[in-house]
C-alpha positions in Angstrom: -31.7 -176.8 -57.5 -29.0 -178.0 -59.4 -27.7 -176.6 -62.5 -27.1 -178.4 -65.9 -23.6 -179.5 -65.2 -23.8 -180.4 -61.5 -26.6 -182.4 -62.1 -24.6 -184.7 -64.6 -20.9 -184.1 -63.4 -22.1 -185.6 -59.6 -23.8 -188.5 -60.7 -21.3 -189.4 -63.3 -18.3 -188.6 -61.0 -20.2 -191.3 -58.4 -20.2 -193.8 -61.2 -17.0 -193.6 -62.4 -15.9 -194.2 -59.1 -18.1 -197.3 -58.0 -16.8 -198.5 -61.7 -13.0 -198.1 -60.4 -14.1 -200.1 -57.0 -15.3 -202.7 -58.7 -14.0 -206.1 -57.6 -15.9 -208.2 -60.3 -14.1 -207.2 -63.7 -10.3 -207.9 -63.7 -8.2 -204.5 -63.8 -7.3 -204.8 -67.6 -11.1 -204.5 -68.8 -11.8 -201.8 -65.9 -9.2 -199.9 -67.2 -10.3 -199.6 -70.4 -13.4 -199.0 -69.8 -12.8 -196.4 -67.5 -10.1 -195.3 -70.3 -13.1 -195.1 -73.1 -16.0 -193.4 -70.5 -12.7 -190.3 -70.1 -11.9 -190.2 -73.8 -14.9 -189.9 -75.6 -16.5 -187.0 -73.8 -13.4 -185.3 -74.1 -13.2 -185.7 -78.1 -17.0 -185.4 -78.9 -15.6 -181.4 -76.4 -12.7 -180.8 -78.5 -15.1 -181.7 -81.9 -17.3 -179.3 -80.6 -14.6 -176.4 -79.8 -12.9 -176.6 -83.1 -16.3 -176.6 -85.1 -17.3 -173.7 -83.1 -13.8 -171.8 -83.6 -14.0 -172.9 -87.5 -17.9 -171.1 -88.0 -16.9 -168.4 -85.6 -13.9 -167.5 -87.2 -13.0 -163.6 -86.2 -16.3 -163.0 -84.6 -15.3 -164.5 -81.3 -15.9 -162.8 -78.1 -12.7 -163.4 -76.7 -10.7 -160.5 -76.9 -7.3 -160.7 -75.0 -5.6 -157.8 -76.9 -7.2 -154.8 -74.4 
C-alpha cells in the first residue's frame, strides 16, 4: 500500500516528465509550465511552514540545543 506522499509524488513525478517529452508545445510554453507546476507547490510549502512557525512560536518540538 502506498502511503500519502508516494501515492501523489510517483504519479506526479510521471507527469511532469511526459509534460517535459512533449513534442507538441514549443519549449518556451513547456518551460513555463513546467516552471509554474514546480513553483506553486513550493510556495503554497513555504506559506504553510512560516504560518506554522508564526502560531507555534516557542512551542516547537525541535530542540537542537541538547
Amino acid at each position: 500500500m502506498l502511503t500519502g506522499t508516494a501515492a501523489i509524488t510517483i504519479p506526479s513525478v510521471v507527469i511532469f516528465g511526459k509534460l517535459l517529452d512533449s513534442q507538441r508545445w514549443a519549449q518556451r510554453p513547456k518551460a513555463w509550465v513546467a516552471f509554474s507546476l514546480w513553483i506553486l507547490p513550493q510556495t503554497g510549502c513555504f506559506i504553510w511552514v512560516a504560518f506554522e512557525y508564526h502560531y507555534l512560536g516557542n512551542k516547537t518540538a525541535l530542540d537542537y540545543g541538547s
